[in-house]
C-alpha positions in Angstrom: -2.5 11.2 -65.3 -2.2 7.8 -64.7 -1.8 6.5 -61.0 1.2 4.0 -61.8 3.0 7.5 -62.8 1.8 9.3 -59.5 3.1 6.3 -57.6 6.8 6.1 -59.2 6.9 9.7 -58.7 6.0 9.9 -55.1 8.7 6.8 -54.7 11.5 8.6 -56.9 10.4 11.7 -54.0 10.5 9.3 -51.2 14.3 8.1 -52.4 15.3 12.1 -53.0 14.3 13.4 -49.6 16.3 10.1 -47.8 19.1 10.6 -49.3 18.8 14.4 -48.5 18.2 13.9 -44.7 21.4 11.6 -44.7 23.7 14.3 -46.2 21.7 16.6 -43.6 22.1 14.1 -40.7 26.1 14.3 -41.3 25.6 18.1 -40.8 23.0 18.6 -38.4 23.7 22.2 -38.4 22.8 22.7 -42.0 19.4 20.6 -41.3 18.6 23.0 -38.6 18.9 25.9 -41.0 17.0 24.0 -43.7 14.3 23.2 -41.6 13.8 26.9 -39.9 14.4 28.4 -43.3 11.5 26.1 -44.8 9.2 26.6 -41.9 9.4 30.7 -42.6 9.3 30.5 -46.2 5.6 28.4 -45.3 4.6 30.5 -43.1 5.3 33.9 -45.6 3.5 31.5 -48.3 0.3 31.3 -46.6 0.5 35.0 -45.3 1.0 37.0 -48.4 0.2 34.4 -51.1 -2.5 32.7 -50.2 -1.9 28.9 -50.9 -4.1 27.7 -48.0 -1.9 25.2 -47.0 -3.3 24.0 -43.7 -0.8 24.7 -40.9 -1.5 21.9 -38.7 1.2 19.1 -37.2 1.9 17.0 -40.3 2.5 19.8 -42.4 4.8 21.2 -40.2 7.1 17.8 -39.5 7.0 17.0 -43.2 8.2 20.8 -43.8 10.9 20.6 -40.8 12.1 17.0 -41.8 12.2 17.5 -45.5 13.5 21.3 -45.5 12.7 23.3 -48.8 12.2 20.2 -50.6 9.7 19.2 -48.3 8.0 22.3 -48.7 8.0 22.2 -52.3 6.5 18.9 -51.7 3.8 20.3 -49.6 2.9 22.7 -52.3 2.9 20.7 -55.2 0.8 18.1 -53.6 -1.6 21.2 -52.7 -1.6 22.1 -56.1 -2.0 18.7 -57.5 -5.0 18.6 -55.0 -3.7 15.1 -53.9 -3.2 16.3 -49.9 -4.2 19.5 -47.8 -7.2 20.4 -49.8 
């Protein structure tokens, strides 16, 4: 894949997750139970599947600040072998 693609791709993720944290900042209630929510759902990841997603402080402030898509960002850029290898 080419790396112009990766880069318009990691922008058009960068736009998503700011305009998500605005919504969330209006309700910071519903960002609270995002976050916490995400953080578990890492956690039971790692535990009973196996990802070996590094659980270190970047992981977790991009998990509690993004929420589930954070997470999901977390994991596909595992997957992709891009970050946390």
């Amino acid at each position: 894949m080419s790396k112009k693609y990766i880069e318009v791709g990691t922008l058009l993720v960068a736009l998503i997750l700011v305009w998500l944290l605005f919504v969330f900042v209006q309700n910071p209630i519903a960002l609270i139970v995002n976050s916490v929510i995400a953080i578990v759902i890492l956690f039971l990841l790692n535990a009973l599947l196996g990802l070996g997603i590094p659980i270190n402080l970047l992981t977790i402030l991009i998990v509690a600040i993004g929420g589930i898509f954070g997470l999901l960002l977390v994991i596909i850029l595992k997957l992709m072998k891009i970050a946390f290898v």
